[in-house]
C-alpha positions as CSV (number, residue, x, y, z in Angstrom):
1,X,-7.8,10.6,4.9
2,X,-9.5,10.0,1.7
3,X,-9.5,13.2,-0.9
4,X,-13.2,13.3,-2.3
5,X,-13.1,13.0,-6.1
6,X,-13.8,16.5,-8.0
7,X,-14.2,17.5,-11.8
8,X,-12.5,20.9,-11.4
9,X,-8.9,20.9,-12.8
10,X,-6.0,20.8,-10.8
11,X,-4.9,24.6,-11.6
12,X,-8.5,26.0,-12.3
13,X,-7.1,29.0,-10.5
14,X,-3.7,30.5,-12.4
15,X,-2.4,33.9,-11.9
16,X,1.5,33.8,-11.5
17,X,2.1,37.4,-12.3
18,X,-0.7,38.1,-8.6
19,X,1.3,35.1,-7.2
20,X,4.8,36.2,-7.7
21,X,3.3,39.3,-6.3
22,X,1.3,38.2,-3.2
23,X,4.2,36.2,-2.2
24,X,6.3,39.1,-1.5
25,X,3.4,41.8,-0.5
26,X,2.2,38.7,2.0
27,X,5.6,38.9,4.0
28,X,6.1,42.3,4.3
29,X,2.5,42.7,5.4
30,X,3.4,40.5,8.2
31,X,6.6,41.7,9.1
32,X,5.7,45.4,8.8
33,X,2.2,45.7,8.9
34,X,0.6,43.4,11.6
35,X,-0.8,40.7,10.1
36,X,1.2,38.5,11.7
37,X,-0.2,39.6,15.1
38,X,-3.9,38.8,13.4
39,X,-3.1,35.3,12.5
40,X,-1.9,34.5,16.3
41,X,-5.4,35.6,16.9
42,X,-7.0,34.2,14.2
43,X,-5.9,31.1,15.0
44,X,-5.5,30.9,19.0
45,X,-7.1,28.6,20.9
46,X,-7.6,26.1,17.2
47,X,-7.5,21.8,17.8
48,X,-8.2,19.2,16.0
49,X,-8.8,18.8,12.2
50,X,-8.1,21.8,10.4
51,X,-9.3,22.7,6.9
52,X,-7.5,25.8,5.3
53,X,-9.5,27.5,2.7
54,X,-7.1,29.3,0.0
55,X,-3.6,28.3,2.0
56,X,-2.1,31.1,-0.1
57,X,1.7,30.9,0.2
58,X,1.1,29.0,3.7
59,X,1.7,31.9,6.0
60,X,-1.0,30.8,8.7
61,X,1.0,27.7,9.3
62,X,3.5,28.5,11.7
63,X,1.0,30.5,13.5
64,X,-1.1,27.2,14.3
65,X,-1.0,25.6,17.7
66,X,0.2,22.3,18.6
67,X,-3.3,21.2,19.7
68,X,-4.1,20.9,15.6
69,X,-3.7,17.4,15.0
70,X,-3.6,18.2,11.1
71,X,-4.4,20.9,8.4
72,X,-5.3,20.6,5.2
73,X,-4.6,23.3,2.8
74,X,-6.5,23.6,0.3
75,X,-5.1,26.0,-2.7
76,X,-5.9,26.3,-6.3
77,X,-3.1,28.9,-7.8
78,X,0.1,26.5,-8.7
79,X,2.9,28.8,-7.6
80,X,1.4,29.6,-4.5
81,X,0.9,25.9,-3.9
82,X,4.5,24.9,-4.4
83,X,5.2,27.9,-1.7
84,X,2.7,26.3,0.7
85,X,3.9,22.5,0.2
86,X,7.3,24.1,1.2
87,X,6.1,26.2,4.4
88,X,4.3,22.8,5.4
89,X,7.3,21.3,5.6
90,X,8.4,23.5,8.0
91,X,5.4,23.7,10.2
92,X,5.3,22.1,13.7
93,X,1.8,20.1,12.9
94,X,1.2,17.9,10.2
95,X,0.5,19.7,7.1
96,X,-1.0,18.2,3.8
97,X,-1.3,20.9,1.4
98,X,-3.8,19.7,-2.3
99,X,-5.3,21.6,-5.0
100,X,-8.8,22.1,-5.2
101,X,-11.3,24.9,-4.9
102,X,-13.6,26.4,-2.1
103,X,-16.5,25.7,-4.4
104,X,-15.7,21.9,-4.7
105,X,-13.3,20.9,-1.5
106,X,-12.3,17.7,-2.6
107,X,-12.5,16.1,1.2
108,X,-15.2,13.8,3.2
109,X,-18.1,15.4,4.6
110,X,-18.1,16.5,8.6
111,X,-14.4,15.6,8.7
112,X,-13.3,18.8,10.1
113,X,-13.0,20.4,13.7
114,X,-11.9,23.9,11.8
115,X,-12.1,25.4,8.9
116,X,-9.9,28.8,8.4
117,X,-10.6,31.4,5.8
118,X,-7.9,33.9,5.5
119,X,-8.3,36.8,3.2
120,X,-9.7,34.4,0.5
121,X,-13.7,34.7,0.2
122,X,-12.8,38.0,-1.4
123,X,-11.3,35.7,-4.2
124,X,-14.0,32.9,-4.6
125,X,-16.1,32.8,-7.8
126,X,-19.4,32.0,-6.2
127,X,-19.1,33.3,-2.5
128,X,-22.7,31.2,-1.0
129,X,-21.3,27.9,-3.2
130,X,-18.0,28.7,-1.0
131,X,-19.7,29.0,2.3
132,X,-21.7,25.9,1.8
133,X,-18.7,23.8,0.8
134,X,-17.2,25.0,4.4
135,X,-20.3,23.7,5.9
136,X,-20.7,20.5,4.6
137,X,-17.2,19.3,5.6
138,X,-17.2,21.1,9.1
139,X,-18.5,18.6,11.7
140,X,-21.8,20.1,13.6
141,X,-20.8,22.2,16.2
142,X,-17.5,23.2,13.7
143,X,-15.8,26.5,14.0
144,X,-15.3,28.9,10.5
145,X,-12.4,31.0,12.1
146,X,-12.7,34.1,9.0
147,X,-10.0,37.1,8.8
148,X,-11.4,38.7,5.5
149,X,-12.0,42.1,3.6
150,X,-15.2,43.4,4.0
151,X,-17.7,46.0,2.3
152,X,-16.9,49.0,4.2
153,X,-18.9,50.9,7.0
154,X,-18.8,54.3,5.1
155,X,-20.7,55.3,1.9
156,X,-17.6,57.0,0.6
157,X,-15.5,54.0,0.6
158,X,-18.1,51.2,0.0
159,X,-19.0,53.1,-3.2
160,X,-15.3,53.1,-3.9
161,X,-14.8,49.5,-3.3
162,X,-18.1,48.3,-5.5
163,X,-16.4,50.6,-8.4
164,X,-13.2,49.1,-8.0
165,X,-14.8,45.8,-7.9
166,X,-16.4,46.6,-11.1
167,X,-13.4,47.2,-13.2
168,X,-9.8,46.9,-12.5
169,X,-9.5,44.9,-8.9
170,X,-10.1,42.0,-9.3
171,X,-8.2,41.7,-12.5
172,X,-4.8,43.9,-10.6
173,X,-5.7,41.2,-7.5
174,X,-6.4,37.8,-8.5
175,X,-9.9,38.1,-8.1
176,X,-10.2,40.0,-5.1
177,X,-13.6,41.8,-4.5
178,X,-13.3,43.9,-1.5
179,X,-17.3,45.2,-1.4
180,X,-18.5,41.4,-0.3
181,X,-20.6,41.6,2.8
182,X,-18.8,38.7,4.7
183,X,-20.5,38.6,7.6
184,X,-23.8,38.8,5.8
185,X,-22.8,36.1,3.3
186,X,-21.5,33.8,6.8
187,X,-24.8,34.3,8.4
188,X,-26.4,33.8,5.1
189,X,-24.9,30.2,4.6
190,X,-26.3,29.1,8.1
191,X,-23.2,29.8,10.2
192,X,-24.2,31.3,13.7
193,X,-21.7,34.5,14.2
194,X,-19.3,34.5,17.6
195,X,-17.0,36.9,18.7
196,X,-15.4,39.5,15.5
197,X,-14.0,42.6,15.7
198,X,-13.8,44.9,12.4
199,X,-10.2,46.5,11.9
200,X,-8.5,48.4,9.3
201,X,-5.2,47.1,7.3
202,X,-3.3,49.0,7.4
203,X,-4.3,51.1,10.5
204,X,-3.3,54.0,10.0
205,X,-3.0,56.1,6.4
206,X,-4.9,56.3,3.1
207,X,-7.7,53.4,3.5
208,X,-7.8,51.4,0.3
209,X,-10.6,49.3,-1.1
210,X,-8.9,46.5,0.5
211,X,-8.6,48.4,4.1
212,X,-12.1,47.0,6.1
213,X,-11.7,43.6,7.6
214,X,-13.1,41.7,9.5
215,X,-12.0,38.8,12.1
216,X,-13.9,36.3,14.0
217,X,-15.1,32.6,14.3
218,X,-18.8,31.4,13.5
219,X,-20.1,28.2,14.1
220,X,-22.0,25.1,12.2
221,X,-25.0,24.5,14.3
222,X,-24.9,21.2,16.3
223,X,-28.5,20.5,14.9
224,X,-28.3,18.6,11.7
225,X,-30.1,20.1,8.8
């Protein structure tokens, strides 16, 4: 497959201190808190042409099924790239992982059967630029499978999480915003919503800016725009 040229630099997204950090938070959310379970789910049922949006430390990869024929892992942050290029190596589907960022995915248009957005549209500098990047590469009929923070239900803690967002967060989280409507900004961008559940991470506790998610799949329409 043929990588689509792009102007953005290769590491236009550096934060080694959140990198070190979300490498080892990343595991022990998976091993302790669930999220392993909510990748299974995320992905189940996935085939064909994969795009991953923001690969991260390339966790979702040995939670893919062997009916993916390929993935392509797209991830901007160096460190966290150099973790993902080795959890590829390890995966049992093919796994090419390239820098680039959601706002410019340096692929072919309509290649994709998949694209996968895993807590990173929190992250993205320009959120409907993001979601129409998706778009354009996913073939019509395409599936966006999405396990993301999301603003949250309550007043109290929506007005915590657009305070949070308006100071220290994003700066503590690489980016992060936790008070993005996603399913707004997905519905926004032309995607038709399927099945998602909202959940809390973790369950049980002191809920966090980061605790509402949401996870579910929406779909490119088959009609061509």
């Amino acid at each position: 497959m043929r990588l689509r040229s792009t102007k953005i630099p290769r590491d236009a997204v550096h934060h080694p201190v959140f990198a070190r950090f979300y490498a080892r938070m990343s595991v022990t959310a998976d091993l302790r808190g669930g999220v392993a379970r909510l990748r299974d789910e995320l992905l189940s049922g996935v085939s064909g042409r994969v795009i991953e949006i923001g690969a991260g430390n390339g966790l979702n990869f040995a939670h893919y099924p062997g009916s993916v024929s390929e993935v392509v892992a797209i991830e901007p942050e160096r460190g966290l790239r150099q973790l993902a290029a080795r959890a590829g190596l390890r995966a049992e589907v093919p796994v090419d992982v390239v820098p680039g960022t959601a706002e410019a995915l340096p692929v072919k248009s309509e290649a994709f059967d998949v694209a996968v957005a895993s807590l990173v549209l929190c992250t993205v500098r320009d959120l409907p630029r993001a979601l129409s990047e998706i778009k354009r590469v996913l073939r019509p009929g395409g599936e966006l499978r999405f396990f993301e923070h999301t603003l949250a239900q309550g007043r109290a803690l929506a007005t915590a999480q657009r305070a949070v967002d308006r100071t220290v967060w994003p700066l503590l989280f690489g980016g992060c915003h936790t008070s993005r409507d996603t399913l707004a900004a997905i519905e926004a961008a032309g995607f038709e919503l399927g099945v998602y559940r909202r959940l809390r991470i973790p369950e049980k506790g002191v809920q966090l800016p980061s605790t509402p998610c949401v996870l579910g799949v929406a779909r490119k329409s088959m009609v061509v725009d």
